[in-house]
TORTORKE-181421 format. One record per atom (N, C-alpha, C, O): residue number from 0; residue in one letter; chain; atom name; x, y, z. Coordinates in nm, 4 decimals, padded with zeros to 6 digits. Atoms other than C-alpha are relative to their C-alpha. Layout:
atom pos = NUM&code = A&unit = A&site = CA&X = X&Y = Y&Z = Z
...
//
This chain:
atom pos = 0&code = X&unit = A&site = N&X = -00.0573&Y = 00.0953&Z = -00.0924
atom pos = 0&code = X&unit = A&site = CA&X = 08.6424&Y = 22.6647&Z = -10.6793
atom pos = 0&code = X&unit = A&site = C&X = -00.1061&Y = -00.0618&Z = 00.0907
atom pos = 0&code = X&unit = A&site = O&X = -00.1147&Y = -00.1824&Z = 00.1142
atom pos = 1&code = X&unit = A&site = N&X = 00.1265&Y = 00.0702&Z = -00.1256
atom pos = 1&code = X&unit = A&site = CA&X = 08.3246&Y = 22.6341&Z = -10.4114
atom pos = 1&code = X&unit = A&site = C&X = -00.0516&Y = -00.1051&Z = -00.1399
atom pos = 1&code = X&unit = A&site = O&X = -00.1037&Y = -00.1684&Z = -00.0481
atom pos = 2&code = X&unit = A&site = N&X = 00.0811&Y = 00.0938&Z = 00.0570
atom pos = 2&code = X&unit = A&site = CA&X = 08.1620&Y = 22.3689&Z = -10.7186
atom pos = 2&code = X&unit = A&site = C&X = 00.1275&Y = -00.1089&Z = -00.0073
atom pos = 2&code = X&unit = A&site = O&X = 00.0937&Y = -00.2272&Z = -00.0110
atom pos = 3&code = X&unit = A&site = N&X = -00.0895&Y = 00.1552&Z = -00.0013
atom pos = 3&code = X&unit = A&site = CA&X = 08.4783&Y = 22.1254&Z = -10.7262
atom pos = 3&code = X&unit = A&site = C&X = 00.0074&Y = 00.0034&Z = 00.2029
atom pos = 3&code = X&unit = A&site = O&X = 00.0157&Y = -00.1022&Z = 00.2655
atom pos = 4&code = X&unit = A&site = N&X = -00.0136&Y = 00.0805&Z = -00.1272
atom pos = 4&code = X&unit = A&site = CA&X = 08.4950&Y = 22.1675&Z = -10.3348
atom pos = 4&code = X&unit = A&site = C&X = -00.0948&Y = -00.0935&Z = 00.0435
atom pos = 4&code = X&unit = A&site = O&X = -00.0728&Y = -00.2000&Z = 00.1011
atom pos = 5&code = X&unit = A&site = N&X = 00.1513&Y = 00.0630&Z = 00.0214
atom pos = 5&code = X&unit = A&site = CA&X = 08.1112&Y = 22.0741&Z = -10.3545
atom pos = 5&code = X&unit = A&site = C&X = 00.0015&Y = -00.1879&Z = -00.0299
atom pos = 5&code = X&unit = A&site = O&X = -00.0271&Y = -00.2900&Z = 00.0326
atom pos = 6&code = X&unit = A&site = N&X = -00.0048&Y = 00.1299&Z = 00.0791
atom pos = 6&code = X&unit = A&site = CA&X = 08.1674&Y = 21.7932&Z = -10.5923
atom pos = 6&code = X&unit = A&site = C&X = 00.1152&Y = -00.1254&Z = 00.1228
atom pos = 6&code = X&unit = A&site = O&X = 00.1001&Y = -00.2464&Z = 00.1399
atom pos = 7&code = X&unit = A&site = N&X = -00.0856&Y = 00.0761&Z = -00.1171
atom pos = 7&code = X&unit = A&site = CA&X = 08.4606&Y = 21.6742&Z = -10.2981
atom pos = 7&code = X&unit = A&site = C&X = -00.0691&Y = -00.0495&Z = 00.0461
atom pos = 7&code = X&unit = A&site = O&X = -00.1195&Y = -00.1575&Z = 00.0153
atom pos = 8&code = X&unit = A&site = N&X = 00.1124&Y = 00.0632&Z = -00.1120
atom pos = 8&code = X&unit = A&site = CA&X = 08.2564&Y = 21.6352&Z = -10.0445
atom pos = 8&code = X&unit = A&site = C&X = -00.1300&Y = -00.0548&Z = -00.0025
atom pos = 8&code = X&unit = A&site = O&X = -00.2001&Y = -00.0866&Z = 00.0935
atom pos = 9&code = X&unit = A&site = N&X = 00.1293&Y = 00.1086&Z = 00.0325
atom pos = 9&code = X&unit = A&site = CA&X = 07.9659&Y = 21.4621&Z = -10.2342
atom pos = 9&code = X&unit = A&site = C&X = 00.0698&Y = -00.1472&Z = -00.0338
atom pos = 9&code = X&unit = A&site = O&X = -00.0100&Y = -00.2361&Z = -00.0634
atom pos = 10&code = X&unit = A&site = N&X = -00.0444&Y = 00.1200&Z = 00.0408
atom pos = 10&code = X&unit = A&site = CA&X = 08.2115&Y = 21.1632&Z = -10.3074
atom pos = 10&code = X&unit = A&site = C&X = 00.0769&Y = -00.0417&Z = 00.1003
atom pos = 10&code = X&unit = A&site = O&X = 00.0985&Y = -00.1629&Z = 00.1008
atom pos = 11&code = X&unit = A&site = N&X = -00.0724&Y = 00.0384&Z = -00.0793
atom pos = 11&code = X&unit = A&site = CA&X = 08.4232&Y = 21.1654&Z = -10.0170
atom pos = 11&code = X&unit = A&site = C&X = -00.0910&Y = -00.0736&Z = 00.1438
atom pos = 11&code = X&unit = A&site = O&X = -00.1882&Y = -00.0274&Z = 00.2035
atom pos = 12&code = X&unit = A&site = N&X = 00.0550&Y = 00.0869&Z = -00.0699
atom pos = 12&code = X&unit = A&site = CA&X = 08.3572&Y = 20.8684&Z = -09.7784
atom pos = 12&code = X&unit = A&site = C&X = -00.0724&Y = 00.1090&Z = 00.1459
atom pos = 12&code = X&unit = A&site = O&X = -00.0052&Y = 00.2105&Z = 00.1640
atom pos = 13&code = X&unit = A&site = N&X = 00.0737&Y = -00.0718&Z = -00.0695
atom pos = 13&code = X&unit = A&site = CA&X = 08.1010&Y = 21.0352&Z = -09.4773
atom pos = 13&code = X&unit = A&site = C&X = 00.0452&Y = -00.1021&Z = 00.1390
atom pos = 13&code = X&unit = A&site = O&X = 00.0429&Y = -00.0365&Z = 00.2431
atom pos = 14&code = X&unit = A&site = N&X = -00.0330&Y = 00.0974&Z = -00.1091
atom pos = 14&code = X&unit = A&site = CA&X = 08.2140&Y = 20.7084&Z = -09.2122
atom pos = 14&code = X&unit = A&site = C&X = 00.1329&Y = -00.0482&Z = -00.0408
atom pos = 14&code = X&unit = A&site = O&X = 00.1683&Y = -00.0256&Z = -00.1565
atom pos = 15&code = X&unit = A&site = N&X = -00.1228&Y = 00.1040&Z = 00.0433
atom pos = 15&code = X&unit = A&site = CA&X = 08.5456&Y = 20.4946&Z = -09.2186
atom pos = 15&code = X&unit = A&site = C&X = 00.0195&Y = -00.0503&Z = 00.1442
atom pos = 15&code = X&unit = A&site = O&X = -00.0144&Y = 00.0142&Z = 00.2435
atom pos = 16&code = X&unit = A&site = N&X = -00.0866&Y = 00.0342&Z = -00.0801
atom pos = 16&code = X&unit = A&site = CA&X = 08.7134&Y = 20.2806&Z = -08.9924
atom pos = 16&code = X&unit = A&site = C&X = 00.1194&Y = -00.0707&Z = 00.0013
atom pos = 16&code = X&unit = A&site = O&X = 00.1287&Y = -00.1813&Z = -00.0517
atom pos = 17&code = X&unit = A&site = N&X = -00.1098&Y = 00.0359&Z = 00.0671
atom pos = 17&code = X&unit = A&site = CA&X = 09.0863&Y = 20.2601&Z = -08.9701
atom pos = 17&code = X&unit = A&site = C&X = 00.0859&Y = -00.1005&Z = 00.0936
atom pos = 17&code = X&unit = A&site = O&X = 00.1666&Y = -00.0573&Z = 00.1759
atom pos = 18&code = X&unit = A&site = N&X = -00.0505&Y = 00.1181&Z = -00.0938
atom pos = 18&code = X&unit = A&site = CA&X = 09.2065&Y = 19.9507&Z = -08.7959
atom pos = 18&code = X&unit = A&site = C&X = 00.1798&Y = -00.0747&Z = -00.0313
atom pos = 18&code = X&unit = A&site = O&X = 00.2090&Y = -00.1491&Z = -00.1249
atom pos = 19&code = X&unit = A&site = N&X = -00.1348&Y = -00.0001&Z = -00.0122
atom pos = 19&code = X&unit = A&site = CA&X = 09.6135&Y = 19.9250&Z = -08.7074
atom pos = 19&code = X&unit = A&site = C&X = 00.0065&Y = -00.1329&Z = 00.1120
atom pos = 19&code = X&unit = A&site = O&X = -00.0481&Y = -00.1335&Z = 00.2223
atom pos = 20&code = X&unit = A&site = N&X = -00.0396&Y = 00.1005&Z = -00.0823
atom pos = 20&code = X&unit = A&site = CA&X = 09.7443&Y = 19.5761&Z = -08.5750
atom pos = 20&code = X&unit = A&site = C&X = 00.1038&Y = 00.0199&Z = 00.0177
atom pos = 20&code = X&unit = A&site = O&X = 00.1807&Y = 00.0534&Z = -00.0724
atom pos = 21&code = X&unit = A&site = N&X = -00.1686&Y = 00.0168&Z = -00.0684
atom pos = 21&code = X&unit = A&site = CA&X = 10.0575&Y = 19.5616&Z = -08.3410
atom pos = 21&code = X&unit = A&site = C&X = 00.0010&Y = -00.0990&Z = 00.0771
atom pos = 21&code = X&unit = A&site = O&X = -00.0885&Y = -00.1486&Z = 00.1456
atom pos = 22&code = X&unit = A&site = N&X = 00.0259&Y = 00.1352&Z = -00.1124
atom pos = 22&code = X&unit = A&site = CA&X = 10.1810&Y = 19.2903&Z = -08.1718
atom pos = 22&code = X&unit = A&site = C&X = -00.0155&Y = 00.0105&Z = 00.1407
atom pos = 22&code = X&unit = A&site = O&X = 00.0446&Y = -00.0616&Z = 00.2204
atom pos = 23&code = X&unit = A&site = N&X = 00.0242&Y = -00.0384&Z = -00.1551
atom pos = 23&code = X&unit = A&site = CA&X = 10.0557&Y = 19.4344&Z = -07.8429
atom pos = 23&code = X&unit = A&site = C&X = -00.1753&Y = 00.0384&Z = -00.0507
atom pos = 23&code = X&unit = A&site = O&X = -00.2636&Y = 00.0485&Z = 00.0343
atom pos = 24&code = X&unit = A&site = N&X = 00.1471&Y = 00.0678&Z = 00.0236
atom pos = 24&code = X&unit = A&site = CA&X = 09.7201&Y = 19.4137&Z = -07.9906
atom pos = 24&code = X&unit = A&site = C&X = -00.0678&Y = 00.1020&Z = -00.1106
atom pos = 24&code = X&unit = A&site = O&X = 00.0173&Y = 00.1783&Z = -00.1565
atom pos = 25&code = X&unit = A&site = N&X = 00.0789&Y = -00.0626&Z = 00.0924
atom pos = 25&code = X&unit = A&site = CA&X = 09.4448&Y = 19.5981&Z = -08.2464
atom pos = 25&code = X&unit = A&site = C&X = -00.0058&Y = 00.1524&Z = 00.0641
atom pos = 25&code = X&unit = A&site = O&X = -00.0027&Y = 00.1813&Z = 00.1837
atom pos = 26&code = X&unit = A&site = N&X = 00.0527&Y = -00.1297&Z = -00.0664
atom pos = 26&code = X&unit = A&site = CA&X = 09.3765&Y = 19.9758&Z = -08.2371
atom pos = 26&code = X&unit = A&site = C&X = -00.1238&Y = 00.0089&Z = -00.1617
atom pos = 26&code = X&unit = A&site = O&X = -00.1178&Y = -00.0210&Z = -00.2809
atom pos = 27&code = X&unit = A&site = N&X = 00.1602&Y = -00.0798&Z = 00.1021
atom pos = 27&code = X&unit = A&site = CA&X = 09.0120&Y = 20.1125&Z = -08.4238
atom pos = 27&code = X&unit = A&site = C&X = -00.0354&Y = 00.1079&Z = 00.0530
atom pos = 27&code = X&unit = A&site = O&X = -00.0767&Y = 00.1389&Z = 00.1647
atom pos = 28&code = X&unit = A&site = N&X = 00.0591&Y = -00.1524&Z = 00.0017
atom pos = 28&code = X&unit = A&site = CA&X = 08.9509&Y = 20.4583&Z = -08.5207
atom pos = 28&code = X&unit = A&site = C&X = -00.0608&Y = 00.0284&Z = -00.0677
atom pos = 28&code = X&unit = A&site = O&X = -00.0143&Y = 00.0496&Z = -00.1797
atom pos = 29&code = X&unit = A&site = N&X = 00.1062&Y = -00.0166&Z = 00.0557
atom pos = 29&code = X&unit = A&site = CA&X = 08.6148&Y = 20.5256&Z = -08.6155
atom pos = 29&code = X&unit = A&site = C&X = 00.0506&Y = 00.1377&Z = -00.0061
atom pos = 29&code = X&unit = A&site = O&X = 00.1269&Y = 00.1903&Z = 00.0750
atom pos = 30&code = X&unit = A&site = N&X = 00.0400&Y = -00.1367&Z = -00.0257
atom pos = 30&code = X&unit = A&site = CA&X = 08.5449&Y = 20.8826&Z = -08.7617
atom pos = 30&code = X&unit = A&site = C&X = -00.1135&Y = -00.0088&Z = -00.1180
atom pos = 30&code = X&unit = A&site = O&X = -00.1402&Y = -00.1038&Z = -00.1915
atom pos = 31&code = X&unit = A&site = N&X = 00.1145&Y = -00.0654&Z = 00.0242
atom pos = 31&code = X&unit = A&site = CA&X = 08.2565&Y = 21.0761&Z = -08.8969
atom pos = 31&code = X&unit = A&site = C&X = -00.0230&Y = 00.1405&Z = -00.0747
atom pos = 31&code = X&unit = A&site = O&X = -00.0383&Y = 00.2406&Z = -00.0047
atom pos = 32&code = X&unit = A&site = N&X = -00.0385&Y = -00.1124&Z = 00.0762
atom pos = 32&code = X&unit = A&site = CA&X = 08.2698&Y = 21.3370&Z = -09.1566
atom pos = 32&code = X&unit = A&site = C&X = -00.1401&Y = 00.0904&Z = 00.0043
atom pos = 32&code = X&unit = A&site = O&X = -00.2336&Y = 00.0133&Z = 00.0261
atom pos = 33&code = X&unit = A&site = N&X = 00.1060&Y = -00.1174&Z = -00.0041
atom pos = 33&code = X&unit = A&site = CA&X = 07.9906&Y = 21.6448&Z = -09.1579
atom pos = 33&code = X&unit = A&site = C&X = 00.0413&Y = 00.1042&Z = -00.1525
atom pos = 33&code = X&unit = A&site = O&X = 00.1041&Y = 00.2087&Z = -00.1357
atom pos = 34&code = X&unit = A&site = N&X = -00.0381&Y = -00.1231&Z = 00.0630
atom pos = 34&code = X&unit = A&site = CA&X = 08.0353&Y = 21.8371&Z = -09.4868
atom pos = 34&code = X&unit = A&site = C&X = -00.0713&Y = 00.0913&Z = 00.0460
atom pos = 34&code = X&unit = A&site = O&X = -00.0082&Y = 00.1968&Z = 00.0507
atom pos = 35&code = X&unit = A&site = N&X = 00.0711&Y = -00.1081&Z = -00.0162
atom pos = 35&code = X&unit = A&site = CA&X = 07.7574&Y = 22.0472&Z = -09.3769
atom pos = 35&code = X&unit = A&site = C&X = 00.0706&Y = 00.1275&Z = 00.0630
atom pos = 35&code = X&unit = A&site = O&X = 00.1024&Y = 00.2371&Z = 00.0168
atom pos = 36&code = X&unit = A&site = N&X = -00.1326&Y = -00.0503&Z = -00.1300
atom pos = 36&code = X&unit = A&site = CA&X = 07.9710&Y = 22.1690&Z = -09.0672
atom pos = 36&code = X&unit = A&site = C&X = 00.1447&Y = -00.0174&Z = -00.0912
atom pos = 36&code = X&unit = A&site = O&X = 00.2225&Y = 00.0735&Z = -00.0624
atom pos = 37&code = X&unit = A&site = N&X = -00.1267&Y = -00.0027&Z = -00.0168
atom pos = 37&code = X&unit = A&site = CA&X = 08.2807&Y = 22.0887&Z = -09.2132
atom pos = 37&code = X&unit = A&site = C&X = 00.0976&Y = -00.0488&Z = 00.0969
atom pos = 37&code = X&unit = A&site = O&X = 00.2159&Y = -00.0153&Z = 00.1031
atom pos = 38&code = X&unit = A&site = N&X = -00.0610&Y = 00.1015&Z = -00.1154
atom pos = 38&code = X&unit = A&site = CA&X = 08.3779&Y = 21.8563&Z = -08.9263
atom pos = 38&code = X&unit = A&site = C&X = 00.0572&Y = -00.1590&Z = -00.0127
atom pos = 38&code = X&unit = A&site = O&X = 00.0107&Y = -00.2508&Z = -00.0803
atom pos = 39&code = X&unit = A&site = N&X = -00.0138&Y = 00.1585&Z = -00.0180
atom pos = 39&code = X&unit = A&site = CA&X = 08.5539&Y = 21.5397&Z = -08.8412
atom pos = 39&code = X&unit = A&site = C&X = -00.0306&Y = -00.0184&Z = 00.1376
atom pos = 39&code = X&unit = A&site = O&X = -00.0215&Y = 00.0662&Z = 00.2265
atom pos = 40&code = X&unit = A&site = N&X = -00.0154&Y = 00.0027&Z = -00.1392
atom pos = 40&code = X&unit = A&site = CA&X = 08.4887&Y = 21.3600&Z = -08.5516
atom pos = 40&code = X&unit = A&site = C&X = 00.0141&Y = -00.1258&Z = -00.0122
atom pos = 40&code = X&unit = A&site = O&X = -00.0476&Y = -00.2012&Z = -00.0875
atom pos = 41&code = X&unit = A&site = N&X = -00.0471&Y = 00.1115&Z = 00.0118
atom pos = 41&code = X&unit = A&site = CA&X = 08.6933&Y = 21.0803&Z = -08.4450
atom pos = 41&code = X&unit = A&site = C&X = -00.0146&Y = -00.0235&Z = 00.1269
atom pos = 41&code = X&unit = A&site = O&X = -00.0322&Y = 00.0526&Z = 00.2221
atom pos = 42&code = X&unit = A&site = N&X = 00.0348&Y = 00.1174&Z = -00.1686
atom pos = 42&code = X&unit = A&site = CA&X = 08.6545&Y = 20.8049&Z = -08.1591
atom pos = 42&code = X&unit = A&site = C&X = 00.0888&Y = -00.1160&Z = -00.0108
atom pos = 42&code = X&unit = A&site = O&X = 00.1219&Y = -00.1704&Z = -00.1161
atom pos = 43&code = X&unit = A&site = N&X = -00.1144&Y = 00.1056&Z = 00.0122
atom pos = 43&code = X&unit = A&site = CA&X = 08.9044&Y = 20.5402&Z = -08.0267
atom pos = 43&code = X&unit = A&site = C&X = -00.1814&Y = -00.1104&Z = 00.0660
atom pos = 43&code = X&unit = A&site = O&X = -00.2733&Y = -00.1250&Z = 00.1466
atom pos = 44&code = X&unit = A&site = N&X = 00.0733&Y = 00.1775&Z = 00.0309
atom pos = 44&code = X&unit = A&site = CA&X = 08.7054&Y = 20.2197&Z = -08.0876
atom pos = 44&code = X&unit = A&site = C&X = 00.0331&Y = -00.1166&Z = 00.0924
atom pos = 44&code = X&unit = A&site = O&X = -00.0426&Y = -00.1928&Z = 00.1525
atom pos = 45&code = X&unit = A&site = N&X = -00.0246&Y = 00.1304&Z = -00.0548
atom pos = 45&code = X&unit = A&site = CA&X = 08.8962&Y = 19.9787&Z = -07.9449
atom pos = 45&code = X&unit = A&site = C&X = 00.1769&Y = 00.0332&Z = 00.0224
atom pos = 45&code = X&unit = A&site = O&X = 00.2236&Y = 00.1173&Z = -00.0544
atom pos = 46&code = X&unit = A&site = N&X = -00.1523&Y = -00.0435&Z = 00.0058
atom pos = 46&code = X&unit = A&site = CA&X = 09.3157&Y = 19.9950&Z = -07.8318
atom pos = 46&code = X&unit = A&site = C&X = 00.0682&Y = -00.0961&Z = 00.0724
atom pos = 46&code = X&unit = A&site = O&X = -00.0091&Y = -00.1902&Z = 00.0909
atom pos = 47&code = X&unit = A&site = N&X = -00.0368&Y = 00.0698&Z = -00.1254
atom pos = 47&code = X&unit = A&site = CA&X = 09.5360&Y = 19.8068&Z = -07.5810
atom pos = 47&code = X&unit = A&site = C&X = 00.0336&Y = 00.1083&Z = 00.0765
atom pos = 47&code = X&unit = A&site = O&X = 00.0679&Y = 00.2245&Z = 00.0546
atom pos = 48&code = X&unit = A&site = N&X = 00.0280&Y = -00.0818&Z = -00.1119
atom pos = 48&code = X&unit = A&site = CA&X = 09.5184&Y = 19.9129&Z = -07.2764
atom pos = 48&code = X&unit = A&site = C&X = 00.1326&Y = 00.0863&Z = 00.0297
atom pos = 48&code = X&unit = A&site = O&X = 00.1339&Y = 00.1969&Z = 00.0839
atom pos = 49&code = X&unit = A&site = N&X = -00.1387&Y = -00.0425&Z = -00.0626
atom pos = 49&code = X&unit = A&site = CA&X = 09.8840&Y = 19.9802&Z = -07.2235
atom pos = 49&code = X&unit = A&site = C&X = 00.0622&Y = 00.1299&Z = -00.1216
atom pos = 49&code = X&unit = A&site = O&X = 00.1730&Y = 00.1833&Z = -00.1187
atom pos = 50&code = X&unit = A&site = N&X = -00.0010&Y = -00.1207&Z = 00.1518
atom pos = 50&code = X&unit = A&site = CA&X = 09.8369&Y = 20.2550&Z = -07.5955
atom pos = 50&code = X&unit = A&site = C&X = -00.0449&Y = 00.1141&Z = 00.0931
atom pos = 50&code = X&unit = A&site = O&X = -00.1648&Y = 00.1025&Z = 00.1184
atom pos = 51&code = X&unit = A&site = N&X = 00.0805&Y = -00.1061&Z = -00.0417
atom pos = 51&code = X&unit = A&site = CA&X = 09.7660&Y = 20.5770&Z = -07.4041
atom pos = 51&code = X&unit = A&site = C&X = -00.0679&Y = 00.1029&Z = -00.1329
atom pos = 51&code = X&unit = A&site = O&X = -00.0384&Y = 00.1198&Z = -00.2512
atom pos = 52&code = X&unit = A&site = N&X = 00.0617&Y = -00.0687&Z = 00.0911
atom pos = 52&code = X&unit = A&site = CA&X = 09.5404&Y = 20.7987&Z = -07.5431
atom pos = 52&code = X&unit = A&site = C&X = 00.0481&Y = 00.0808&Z = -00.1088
atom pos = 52&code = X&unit = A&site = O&X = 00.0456&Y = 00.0712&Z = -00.2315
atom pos = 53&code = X&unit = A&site = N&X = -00.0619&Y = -00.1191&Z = 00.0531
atom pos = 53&code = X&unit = A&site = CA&X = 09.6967&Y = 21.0844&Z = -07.6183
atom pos = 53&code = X&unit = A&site = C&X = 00.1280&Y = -00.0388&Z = -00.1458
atom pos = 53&code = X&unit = A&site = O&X = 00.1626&Y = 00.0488&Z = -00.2250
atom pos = 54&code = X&unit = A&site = N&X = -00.0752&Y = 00.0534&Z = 00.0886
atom pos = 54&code = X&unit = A&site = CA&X = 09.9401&Y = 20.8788&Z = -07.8576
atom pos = 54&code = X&unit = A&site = C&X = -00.0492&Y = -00.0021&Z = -00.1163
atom pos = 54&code = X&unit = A&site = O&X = -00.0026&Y = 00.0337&Z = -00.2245
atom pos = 55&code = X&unit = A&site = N&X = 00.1320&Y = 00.0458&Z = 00.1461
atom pos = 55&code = X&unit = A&site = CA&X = 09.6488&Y = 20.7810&Z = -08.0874
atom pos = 55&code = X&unit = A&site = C&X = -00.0009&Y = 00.1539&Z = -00.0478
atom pos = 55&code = X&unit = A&site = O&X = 00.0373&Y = 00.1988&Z = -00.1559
atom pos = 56&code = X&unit = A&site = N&X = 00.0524&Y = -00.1722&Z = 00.0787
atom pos = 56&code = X&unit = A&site = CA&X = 09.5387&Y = 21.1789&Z = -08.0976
atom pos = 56&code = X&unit = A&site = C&X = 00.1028&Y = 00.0790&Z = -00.0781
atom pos = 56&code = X&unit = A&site = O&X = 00.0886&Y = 00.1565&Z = -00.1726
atom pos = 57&code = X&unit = A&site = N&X = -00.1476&Y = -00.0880&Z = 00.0654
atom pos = 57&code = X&unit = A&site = CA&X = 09.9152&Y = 21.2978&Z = -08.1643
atom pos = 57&code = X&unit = A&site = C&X = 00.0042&Y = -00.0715&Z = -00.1156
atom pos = 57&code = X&unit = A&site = O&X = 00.0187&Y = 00.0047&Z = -00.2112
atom pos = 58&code = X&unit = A&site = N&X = -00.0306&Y = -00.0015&Z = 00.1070
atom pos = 58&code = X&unit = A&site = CA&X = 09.9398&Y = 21.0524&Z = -08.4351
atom pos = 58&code = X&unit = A&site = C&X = -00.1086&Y = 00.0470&Z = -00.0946
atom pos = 58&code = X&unit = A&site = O&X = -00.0869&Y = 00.0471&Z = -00.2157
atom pos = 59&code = X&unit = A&site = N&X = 00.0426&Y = -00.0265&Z = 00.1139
atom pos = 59&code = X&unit = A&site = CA&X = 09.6217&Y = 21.1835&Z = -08.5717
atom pos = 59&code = X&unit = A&site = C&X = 00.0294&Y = 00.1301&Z = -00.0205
atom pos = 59&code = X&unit = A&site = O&X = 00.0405&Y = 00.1516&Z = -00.1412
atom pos = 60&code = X&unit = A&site = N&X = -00.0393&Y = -00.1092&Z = 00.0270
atom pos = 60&code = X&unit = A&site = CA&X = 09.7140&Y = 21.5536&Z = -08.5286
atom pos = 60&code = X&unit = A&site = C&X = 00.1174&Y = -00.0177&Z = -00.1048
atom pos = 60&code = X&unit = A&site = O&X = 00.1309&Y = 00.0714&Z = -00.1887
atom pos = 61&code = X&unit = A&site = N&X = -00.1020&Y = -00.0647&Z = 00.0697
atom pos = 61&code = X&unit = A&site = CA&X = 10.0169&Y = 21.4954&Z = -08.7045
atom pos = 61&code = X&unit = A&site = C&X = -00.0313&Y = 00.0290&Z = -00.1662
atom pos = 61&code = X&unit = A&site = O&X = -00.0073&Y = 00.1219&Z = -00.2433
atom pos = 62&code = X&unit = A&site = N&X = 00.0840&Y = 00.0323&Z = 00.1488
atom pos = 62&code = X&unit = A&site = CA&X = 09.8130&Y = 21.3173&Z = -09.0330
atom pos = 62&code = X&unit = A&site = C&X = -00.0514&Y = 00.0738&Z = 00.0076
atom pos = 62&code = X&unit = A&site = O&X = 00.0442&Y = 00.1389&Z = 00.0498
atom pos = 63&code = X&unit = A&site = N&X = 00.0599&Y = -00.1082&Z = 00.0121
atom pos = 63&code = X&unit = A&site = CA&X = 09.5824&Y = 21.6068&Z = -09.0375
atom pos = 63&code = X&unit = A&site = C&X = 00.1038&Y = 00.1219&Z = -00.0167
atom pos = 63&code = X&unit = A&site = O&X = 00.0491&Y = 00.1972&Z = -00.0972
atom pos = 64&code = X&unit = A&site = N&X = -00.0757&Y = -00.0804&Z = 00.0075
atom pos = 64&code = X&unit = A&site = CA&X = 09.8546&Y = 21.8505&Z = -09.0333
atom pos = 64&code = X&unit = A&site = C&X = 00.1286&Y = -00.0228&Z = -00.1482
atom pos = 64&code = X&unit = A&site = O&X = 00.1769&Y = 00.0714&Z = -00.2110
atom pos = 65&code = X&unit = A&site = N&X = -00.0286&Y = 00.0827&Z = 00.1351
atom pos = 65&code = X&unit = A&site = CA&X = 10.0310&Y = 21.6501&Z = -09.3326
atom pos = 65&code = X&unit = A&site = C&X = -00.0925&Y = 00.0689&Z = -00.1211
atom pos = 65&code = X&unit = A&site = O&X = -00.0507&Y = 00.1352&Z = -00.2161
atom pos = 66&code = X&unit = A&site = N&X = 00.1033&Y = -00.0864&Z = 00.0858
atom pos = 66&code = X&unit = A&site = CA&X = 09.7062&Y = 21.7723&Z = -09.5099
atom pos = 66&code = X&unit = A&site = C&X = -00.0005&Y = 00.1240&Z = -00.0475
atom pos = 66&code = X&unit = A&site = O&X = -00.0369&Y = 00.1532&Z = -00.1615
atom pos = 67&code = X&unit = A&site = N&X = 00.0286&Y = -00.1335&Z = 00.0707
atom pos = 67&code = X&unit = A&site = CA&X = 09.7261&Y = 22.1258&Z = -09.5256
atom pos = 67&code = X&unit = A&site = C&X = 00.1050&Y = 00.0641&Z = -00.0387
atom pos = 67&code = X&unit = A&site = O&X = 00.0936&Y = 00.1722&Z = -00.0964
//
């Protein structure tokens, strides 16, 4: 199994950015993959002001949790 997880994470994108339009304006969520670590790390890019944070992070907790 560790040589197909291997083979994963040599093809799976290392940057992305995932850009959601609403009619209250653009949101961009850069992230940053580490196979080494085994990390993501994500950053709000850009949002309207009136999007609190914590909205963005819950919907990504939930997609990450979808995953496993």
């Amino acid at each position: 199994m560790q040589v197909v997880d291997n083979q994963i994470k040599n093809i799976l994108p290392r940057q992305a950015t995932a850009i959601t339009s609403a009619p209250i304006g653009e949101i961009v969520l850069r992230f940053n993959f580490d196979p080494g670590q085994a990390t993501v790390v994500y950053t709000i890019e850009k949002k309207p002001f009136i999007v609190p944070d914590n909205q963005i992070w819950d919907g990504v907790q939930d997609s990450t949790n979808g995953c496993s």
